[in-house]
C-alpha positions in Angstrom: 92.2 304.1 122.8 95.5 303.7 125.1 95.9 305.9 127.7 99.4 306.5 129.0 100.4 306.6 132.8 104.2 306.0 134.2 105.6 305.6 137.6 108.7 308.7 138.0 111.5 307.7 140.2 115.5 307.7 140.8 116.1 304.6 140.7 112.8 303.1 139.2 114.0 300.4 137.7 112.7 298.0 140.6 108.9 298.9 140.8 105.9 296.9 140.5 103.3 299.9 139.8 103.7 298.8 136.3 102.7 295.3 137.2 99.9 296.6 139.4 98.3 299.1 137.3 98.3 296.4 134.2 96.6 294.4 136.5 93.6 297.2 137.8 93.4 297.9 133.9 92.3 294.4 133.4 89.6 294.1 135.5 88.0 296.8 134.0 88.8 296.3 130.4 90.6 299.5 130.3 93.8 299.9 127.8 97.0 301.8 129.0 100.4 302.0 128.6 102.1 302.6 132.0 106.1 302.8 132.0 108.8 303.2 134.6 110.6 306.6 133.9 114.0 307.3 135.8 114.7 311.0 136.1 117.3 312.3 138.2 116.6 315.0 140.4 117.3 318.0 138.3 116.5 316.7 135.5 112.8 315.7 136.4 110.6 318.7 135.4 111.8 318.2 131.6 111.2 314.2 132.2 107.7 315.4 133.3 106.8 317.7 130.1 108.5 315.0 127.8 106.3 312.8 129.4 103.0 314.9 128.8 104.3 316.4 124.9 104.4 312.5 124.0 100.8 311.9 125.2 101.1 311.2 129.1 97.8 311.9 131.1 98.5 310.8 134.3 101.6 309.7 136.9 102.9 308.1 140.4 105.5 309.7 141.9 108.1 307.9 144.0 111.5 308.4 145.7 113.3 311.3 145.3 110.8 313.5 143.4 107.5 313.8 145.3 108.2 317.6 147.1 109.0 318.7 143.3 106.3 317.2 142.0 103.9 319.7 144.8 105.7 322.1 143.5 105.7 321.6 139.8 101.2 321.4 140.0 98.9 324.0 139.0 96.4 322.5 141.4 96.9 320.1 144.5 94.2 318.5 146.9 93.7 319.6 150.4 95.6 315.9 151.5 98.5 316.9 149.2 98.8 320.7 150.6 98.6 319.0 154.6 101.8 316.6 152.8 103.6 319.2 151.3 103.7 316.0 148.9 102.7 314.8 145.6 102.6 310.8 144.3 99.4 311.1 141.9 99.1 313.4 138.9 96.7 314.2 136.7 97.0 315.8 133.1 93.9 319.2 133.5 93.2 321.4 131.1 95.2 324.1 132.8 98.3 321.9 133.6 98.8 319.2 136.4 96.8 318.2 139.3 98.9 316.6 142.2 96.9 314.4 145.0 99.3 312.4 147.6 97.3 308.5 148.5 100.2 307.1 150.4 98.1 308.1 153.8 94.8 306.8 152.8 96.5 303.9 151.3 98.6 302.8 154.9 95.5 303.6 156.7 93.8 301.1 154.4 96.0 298.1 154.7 96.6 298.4 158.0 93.0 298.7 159.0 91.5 297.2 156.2 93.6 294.0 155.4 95.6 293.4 158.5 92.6 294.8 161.0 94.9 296.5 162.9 93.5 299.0 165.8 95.8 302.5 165.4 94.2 304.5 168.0 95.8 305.7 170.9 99.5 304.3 169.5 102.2 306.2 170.6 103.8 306.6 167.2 107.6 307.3 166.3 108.0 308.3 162.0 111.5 307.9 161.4 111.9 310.0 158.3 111.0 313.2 157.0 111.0 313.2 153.5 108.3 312.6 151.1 106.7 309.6 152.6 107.0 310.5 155.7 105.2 313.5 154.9 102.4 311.7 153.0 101.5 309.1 155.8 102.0 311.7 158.8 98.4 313.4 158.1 96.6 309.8 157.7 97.8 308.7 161.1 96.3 311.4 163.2 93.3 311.4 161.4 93.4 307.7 161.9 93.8 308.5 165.9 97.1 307.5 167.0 98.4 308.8 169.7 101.2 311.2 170.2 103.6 311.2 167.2 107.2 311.5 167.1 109.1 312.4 164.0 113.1 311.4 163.8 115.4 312.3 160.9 119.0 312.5 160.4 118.6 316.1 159.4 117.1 318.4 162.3 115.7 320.5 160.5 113.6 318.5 158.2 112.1 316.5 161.2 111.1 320.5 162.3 109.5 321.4 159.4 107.4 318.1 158.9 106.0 318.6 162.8 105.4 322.7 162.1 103.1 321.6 158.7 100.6 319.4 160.2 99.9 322.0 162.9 99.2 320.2 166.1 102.5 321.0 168.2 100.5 319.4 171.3 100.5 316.1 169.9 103.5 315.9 167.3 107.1 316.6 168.5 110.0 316.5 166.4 113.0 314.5 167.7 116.6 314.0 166.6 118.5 310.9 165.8 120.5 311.0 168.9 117.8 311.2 171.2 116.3 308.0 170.1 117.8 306.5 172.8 115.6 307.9 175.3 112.5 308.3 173.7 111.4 304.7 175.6 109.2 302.6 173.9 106.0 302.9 170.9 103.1 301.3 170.1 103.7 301.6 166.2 107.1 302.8 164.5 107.4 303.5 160.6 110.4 303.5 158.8 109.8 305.9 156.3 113.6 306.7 155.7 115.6 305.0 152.9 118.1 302.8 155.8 117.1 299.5 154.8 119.2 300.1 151.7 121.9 300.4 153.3 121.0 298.7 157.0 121.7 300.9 159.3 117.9 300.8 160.9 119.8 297.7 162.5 121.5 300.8 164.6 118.2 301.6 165.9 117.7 300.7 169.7 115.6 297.8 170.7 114.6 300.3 173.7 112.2 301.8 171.2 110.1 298.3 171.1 107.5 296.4 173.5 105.7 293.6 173.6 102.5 295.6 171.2 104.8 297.5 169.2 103.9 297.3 165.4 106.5 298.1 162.8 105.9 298.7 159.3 108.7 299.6 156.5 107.1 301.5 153.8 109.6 299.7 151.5 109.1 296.2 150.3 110.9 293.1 149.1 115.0 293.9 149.9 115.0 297.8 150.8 112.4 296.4 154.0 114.8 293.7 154.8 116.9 295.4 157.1 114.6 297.0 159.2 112.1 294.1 159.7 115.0 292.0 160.7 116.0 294.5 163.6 111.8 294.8 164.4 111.8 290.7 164.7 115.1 290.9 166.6 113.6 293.3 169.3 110.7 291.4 169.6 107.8 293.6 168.3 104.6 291.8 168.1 103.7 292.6 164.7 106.1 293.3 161.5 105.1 294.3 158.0 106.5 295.9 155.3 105.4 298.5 152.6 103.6 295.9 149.8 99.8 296.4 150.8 100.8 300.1 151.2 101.7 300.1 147.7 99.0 298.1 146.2 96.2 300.6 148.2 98.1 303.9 147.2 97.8 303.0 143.8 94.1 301.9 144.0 93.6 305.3 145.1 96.1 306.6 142.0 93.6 304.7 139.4 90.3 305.7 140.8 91.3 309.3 140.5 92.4 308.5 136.6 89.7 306.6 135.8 86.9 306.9 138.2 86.2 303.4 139.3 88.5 301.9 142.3 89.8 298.2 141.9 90.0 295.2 143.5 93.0 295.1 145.4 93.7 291.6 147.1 94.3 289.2 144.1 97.3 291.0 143.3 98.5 291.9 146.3 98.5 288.0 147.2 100.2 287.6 144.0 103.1 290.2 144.8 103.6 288.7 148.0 103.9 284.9 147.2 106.3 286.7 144.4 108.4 288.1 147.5 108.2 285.8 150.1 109.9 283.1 146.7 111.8 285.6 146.3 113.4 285.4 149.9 113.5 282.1 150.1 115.3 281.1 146.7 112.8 279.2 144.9 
């Protein structure tokens, strides 16, 4: 019997979770149906009941809808509730379920495939939305260091710092003082400025030699920030692919109780991209 899933964004157009959950379904001989459904903002809760009247049993929730979604669950995990943050449901019984894997699913390809050592980073988040306030958790459980958060909109940057409780070790920032922050160990870009490159604005003050800078985009809306990373000479520069490709590992076990294998189509994806790039 076909189980249906779908990825909710605005745009949506552009993802791969279709691609990659066809591909997890496969291994395990597993039939869905998993679509790409664009809801604006205020029209999203009726997008999400259509979605469950005409059979839906599970989601991924993307850009701009993952704060609704918390809202919109009956029940929500304990990493959601830290996030604030939904990108997994789950059809219940008693409504939806919400879970939020973007943490776990940074931690795990930055560990995992790239064996990168977080501890002791001093970190800088720019962003405060939705991602921001999935992967914020994960990377102080994962032992960074201090952790900055930046965002255009004070008050959203204050808000983010005030829910994950440790005011010792997080401080929110605001754009202007970027400046004279100095320099991290690790910087996300968990903002949407690589659409419309002004992360090449950012100054190269906030870089060393160690620094690691990740985009939790991919393919185009990463471009503009890994070209500023590269330009200030951080040592290493990666974008939000594996990020992608582990969140929704997480997404499927939780749907259908057994976790897939992750690197052939990561590998896949990123030859994809990197072609892509170069105009093959």
């Amino acid at each position: 019997m076909t189980q249906h899933f779908a990825v909710f964004g605005f745009p949506v157009a552009h993802s791969l979770s279709p691609r990659i959950h066809g591909a997890f379904a496969k291994q395990h001989g597993i039939m869905i149906d998993y679509s790409a459904i664009e809801a604006a903002p205020d029209n999203f809760a009726y997008a999400l009941d259509n979605f469950y009247a005409l059979g839906g049993r599970g989601a991924n929730i993307t850009l701009p809808h993952k704060q609704a979604a918390f809202v919109h669950c009956e029940n929500t995990s304990a990493r959601a509730q830290r996030a604030g943050a939904v990108n997994t449901l789950i059809r219940t019984a008693t409504g939806w379920d919400g879970d939020n894997t973007d943490g776990p699913g940074l931690i795990h390809d930055l560990t995992e495939r790239h064996r990168i050592d977080l501890r002791g980073r001093r970190t800088l988040l720019l962003g405060a939305g939705g991602a921001a306030r999935g992967v914020a958790p994960a990377l102080l459980d994962a032992g960074i260091g201090e952790l900055f958060v930046v965002n255009r909109t004070a008050g959203k940057a204050d808000t983010l710092a005030d829910a994950v409780g440790q005011p010792g070790r997080v401080h929110p920032r605001y754009w202007e003082d970027l400046k004279d922050l100095g320099s991290f160990d690790f910087i996300i870009n968990a903002t949407s400025a690589g659409r419309s490159a002004s992360s090449t604005a950012l100054p190269f003050s906030l870089v060393s030699k160690r620094t690691l800078a990740v985009d939790l985009s991919y393919s185009e809306a990463a471009i503009a920030f890994m070209a500023w990373a590269k330009a200030a000479n951080a040592e290493t520069v990666l974008d939000g692919l594996g990020m992608l490709v582990e969140q929704a590992a997480i997404s499927f076990s939780i749907w259908h109780g057994v976790r897939p294998e992750t690197d052939a189509i990561y590998a896949e994806l990123r030859k994809q991209i990197v072609s892509l790039h170069n105009g093959d």
